[in-house]
C-alpha positions as a Python dict, from the first residue, in 0.01 Angstrom:
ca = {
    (1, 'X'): (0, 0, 0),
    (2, 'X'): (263, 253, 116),
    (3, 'X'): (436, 190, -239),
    (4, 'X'): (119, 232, -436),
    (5, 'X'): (58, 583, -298),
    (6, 'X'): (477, 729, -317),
    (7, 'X'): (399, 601, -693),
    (8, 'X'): (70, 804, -731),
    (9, 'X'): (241, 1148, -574),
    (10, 'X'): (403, 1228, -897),
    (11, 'X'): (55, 1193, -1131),
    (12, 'X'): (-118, 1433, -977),
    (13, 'X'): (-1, 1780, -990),
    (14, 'X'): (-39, 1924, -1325),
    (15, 'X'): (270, 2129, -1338),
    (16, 'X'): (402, 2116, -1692),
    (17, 'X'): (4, 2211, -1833),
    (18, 'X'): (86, 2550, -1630),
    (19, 'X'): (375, 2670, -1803),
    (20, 'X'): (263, 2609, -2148),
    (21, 'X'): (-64, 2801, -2047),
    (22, 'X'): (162, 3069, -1885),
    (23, 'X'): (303, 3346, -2127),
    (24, 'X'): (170, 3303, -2419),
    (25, 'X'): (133, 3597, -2627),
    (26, 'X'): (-199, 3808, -2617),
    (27, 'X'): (-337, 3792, -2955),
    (28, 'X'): (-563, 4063, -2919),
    (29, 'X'): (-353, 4359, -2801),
    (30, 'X'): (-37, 4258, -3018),
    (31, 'X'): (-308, 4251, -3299),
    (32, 'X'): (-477, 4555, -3168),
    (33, 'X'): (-155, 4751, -3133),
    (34, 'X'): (-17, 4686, -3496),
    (35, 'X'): (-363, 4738, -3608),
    (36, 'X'): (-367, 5124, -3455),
    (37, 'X'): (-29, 5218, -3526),
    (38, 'X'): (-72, 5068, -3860),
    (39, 'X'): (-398, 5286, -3953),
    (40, 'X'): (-250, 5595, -3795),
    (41, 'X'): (68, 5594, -3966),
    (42, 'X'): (-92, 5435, -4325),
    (43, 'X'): (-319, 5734, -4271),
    (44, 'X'): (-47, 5968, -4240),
    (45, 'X'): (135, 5817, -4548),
    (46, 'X'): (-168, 5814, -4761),
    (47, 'X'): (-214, 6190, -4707),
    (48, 'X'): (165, 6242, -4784),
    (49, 'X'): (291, 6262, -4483),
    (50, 'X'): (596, 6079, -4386),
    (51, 'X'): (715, 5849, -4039),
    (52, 'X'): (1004, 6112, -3971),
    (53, 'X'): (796, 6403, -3943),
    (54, 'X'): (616, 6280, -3601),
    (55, 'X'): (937, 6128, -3474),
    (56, 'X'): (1006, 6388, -3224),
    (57, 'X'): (1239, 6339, -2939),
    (58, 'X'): (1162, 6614, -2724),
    (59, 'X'): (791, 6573, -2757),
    (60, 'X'): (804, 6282, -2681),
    (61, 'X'): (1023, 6342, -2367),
    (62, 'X'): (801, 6595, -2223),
    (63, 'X'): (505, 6416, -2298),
    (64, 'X'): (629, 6113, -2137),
    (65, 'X'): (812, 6248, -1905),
    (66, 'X'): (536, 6466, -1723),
    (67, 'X'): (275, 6168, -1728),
    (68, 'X'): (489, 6001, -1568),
    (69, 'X'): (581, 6224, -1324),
    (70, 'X'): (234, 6342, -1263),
    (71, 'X'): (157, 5939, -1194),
    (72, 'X'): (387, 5943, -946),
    (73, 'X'): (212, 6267, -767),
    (74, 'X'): (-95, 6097, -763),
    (75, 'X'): (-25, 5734, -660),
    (76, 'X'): (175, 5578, -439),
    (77, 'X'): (529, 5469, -533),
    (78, 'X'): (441, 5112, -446),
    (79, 'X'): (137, 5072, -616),
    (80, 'X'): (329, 5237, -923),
    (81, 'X'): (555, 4985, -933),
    (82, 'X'): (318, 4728, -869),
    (83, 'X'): (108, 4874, -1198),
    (84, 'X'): (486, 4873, -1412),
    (85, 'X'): (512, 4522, -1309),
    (86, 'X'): (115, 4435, -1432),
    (87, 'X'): (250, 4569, -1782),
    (88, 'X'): (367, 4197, -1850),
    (89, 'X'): (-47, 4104, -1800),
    (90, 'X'): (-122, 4344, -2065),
    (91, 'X'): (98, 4155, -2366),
    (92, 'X'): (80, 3795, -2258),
    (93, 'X'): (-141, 3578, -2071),
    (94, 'X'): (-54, 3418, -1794),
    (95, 'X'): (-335, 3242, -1620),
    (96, 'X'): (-390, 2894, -1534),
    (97, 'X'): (-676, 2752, -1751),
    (98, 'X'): (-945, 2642, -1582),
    (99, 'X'): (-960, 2285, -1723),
    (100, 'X'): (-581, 2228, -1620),
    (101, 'X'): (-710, 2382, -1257),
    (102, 'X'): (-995, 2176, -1211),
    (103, 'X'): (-818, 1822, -1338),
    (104, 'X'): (-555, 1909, -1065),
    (105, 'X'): (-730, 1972, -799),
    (106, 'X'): (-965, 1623, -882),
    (107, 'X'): (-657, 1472, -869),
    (108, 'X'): (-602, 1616, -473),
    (109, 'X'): (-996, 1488, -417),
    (110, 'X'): (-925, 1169, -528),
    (111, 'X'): (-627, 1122, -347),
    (112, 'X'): (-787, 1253, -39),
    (113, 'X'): (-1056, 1070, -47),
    (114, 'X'): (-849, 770, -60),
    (115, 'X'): (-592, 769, 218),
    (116, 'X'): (-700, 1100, 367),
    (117, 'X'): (-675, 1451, 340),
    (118, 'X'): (-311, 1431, 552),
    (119, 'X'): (-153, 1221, 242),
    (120, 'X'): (-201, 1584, 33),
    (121, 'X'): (58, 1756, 286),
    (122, 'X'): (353, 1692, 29),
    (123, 'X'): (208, 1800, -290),
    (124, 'X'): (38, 2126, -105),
    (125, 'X'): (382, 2226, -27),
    (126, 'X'): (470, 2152, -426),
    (127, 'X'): (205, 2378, -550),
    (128, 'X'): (304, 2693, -778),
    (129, 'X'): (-27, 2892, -743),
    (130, 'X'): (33, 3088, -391),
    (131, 'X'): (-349, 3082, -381),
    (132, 'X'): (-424, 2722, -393),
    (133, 'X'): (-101, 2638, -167),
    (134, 'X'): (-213, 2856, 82),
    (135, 'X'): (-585, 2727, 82),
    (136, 'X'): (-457, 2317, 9),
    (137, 'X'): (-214, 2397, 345),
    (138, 'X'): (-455, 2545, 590),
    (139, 'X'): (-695, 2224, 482),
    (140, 'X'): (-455, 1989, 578),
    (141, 'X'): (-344, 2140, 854),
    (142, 'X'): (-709, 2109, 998),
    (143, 'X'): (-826, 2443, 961),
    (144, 'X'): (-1212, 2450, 1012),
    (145, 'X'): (-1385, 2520, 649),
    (146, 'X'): (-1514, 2841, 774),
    (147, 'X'): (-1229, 2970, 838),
    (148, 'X'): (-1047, 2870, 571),
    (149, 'X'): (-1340, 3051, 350),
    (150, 'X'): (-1277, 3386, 544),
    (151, 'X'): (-923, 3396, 531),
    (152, 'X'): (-892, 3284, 132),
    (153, 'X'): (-1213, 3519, 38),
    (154, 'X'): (-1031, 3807, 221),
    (155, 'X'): (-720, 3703, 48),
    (156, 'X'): (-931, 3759, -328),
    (157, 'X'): (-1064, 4094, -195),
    (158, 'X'): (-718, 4222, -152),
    (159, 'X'): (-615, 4109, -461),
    (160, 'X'): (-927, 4282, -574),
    (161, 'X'): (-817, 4602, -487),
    (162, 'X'): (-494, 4606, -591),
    (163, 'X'): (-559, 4526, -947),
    (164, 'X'): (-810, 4823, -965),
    (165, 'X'): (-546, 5042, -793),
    (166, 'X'): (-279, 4891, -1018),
    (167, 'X'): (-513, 4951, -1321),
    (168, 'X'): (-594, 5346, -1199),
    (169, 'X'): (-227, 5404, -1208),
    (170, 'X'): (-290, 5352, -1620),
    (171, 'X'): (-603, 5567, -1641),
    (172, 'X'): (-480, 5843, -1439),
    (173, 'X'): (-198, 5827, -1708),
    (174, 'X'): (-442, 5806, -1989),
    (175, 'X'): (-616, 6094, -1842),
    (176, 'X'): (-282, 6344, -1822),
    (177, 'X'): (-102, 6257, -2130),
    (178, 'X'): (-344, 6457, -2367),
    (179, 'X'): (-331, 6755, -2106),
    (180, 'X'): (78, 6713, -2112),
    (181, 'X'): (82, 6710, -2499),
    (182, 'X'): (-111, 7042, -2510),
    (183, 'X'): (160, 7177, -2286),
    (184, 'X'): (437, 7041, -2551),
    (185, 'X'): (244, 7211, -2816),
    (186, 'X'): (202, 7516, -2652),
    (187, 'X'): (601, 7527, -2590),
    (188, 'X'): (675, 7466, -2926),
    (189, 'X'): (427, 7760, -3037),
    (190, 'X'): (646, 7968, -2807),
    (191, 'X'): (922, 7880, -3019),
    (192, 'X'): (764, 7941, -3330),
    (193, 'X'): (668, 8305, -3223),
    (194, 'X'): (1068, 8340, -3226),
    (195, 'X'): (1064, 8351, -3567),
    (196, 'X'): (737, 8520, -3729),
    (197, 'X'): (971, 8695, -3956),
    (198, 'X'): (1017, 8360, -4146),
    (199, 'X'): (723, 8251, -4262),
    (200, 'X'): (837, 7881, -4391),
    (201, 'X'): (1017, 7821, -4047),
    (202, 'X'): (697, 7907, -3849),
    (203, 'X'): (462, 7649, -4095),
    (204, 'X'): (713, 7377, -4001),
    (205, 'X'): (777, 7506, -3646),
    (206, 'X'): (393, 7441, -3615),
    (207, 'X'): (393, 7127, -3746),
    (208, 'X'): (674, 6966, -3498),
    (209, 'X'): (476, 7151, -3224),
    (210, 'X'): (142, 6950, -3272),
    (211, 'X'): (359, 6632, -3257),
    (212, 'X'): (313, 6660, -2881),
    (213, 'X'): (-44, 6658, -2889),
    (214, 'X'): (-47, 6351, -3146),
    (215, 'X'): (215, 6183, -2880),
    (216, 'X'): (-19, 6231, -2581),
    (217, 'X'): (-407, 6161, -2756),
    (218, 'X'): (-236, 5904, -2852),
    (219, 'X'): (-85, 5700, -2650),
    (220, 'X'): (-354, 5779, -2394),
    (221, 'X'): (-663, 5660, -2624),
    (222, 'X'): (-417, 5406, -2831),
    (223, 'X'): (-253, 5212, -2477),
    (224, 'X'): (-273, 5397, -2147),
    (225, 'X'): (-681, 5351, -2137),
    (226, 'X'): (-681, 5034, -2271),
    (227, 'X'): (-438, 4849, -2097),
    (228, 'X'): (-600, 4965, -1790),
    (229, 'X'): (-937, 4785, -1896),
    (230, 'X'): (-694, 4455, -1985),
    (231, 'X'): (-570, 4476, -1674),
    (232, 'X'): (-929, 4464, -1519),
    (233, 'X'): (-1015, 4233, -1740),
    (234, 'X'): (-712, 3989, -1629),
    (235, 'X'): (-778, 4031, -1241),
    (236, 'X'): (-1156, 3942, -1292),
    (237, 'X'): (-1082, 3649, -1443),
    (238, 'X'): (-806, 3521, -1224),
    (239, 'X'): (-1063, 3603, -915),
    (240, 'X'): (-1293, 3323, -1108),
    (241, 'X'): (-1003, 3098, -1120),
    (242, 'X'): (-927, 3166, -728),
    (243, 'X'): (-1305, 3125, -662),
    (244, 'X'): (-1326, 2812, -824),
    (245, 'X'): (-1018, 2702, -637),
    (246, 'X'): (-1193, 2772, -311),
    (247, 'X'): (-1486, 2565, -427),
    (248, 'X'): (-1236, 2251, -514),
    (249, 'X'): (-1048, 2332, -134),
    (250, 'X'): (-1371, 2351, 30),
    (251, 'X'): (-1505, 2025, -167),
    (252, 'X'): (-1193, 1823, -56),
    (253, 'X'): (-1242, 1990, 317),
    (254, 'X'): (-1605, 1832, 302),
    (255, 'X'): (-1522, 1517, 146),
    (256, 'X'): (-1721, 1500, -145),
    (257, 'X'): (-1701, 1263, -407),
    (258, 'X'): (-1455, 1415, -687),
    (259, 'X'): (-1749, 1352, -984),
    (260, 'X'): (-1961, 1639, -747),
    (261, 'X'): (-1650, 1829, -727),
    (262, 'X'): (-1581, 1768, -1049),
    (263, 'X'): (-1954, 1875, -1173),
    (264, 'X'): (-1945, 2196, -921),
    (265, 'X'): (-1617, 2329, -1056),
    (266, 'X'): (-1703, 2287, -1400),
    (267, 'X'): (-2039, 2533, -1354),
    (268, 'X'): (-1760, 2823, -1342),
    (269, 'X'): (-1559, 2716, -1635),
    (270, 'X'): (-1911, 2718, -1838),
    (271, 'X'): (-1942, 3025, -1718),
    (272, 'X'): (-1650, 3141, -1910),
    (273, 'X'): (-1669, 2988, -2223),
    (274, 'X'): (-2036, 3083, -2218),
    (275, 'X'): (-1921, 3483, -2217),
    (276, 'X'): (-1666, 3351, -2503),
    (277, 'X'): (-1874, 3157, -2658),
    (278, 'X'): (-2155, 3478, -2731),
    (279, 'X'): (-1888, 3652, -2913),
    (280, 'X'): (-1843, 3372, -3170),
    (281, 'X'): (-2141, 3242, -3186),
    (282, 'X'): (-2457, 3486, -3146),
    (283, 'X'): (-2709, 3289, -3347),
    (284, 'X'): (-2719, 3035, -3088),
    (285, 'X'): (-2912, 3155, -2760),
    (286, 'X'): (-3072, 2859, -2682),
    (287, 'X'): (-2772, 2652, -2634),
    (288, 'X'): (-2620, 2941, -2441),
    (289, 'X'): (-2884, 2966, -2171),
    (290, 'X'): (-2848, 2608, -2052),
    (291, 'X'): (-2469, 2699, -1912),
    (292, 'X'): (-2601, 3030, -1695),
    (293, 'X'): (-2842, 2850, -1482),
    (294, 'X'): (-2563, 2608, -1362),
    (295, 'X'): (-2373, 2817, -1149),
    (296, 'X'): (-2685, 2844, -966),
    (297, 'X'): (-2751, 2497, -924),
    (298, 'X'): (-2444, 2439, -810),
    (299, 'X'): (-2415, 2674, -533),
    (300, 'X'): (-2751, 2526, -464),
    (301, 'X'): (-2572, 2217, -423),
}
């Protein structure tokens, strides 16, 4: 017996399903990116413009520099950081599925349910996820379920917070860069009142002084303002995967059978592809109203 379960340890964490889901490239604001830049500046080219006569090194530094350094009046230094660090969020995805999450934490129920929740102590301690460590820990440990429900719910309200501070840090940006580009401009019409006398300097002295304003519109309407709502978008949905890794924790605590874990867990990841699902395919509403009254059920449950 004591063979069969050391050989059973190393089948059930999912570990290598994590990484490949972890950092892969996000599609849609690569694609969304090239796809602005690329209309702006085929715009500009179309009208006879050219690429050199927006690149501008001091607009660009004074836009730049002022929204950043009116980001760091407004927020904390900390949660600045903290928001420079989310940038990696923004351009690739780094969440656990919810498929790999729920198979691994089946495997944990099944396990448990066979030799005890005490035989989990090992791979708790080999868990990446913080969250599911922490929660996977306190269960073994004996930690009543109530308790372990307050502490890990409190745990996804902090986190809660932090990604909408971390994400105001970008629209407070996105909401001084087109100020600080009217500033630029305004400089450079300073300069160009220099030289009235010469009428072709003052046409292009105007034209590198709107450069500013192009520089902060934007890059407040083209990234600041919409990496914010990414990073929104990213924290909800790894609160769903931490709720759902509650449920699984709180399943094992209670020592359900793994199929009703199994069929509990998967309400929230039909959830999910439900909201994808009504993007690609609209014409079906019949088939998409069966998922939303799941969740319900199960909670019921």
């Amino acid at each position: 017996m004591a063979e069969q379960a050391q050989q059973s340890k190393p089948a059930v964490p999912a570990k290598p399903a994590k990484k490949e889901s972890g950092g892969r490239p996000d599609v849609a604001t690569l694609g969304g990116l090239a796809l602005a830049l690329g209309g702006i500046l085929g715009g500009l080219i179309l009208e006879g413009g050219t690429i050199r006569e927006i690149l501008q090194p001091t607009a660009a530094m004074i836009v730049f520099g002022g929204t950043i350094g009116a980001v760091l009046v407004a927020s904390p230094l900390k949660v600045v950081f903290g928001a420079a660090r989310q940038l990696m969020s923004v351009f690739f995805e780094k969440q656990a599925q919810p498929g790999v999450v729920i198979e691994e934490i089946i495997g944990y129920a099944s396990k448990a349910r066979k030799h005890g929740i005490v035989s989990l102590e090992q791979e708790a301690e080999a868990i990446q996820d913080p969250f599911l460590r922490k929660a996977l820990n306190l269960a073994v440990d004996g930690t009543d379920l109530q308790e372990i429900r307050k502490m890990m719910e409190l745990e996804i309200g902090l986190e809660e917070q932090h990604a909408e501070a971390q994400a105001k840090v970008f629209e407070q940006a996105g909401g001084f860069a087109p100020t600080i580009g009217i500033i630029g401009a305004v400089m450079g019409l300073i300069q160009v009142m220099k030289h009235l006398a010469n009428i072709e300097e003052v046409g292009k002295g105007i034209a590198v002084a709107f450069v500013a304003t192009i520089y902060g519109v934007g890059s407040a309407n083209i990234f600041f303002l919409p990496a914010a709502n990414k990073i929104r978008a990213r924290a909800h949905a790894g609160l769903r995967i931490r709720e759902l890794m509650l449920e699984g924790v709180a399943g094992i605590v209670e020592g359900l059978n793994p199929k009703l874990i199994r069929s509990k867990l998967e309400a929230y990841a039909q959830v999910e592809e439900q909201g994808q699902a009504k993007k690609a395919k609209s014409a079906k509403p019949s088939e998409e109203a069966k998922p939303a009254a799941t969740p319900a059920a199960a909670r019921g449950a």
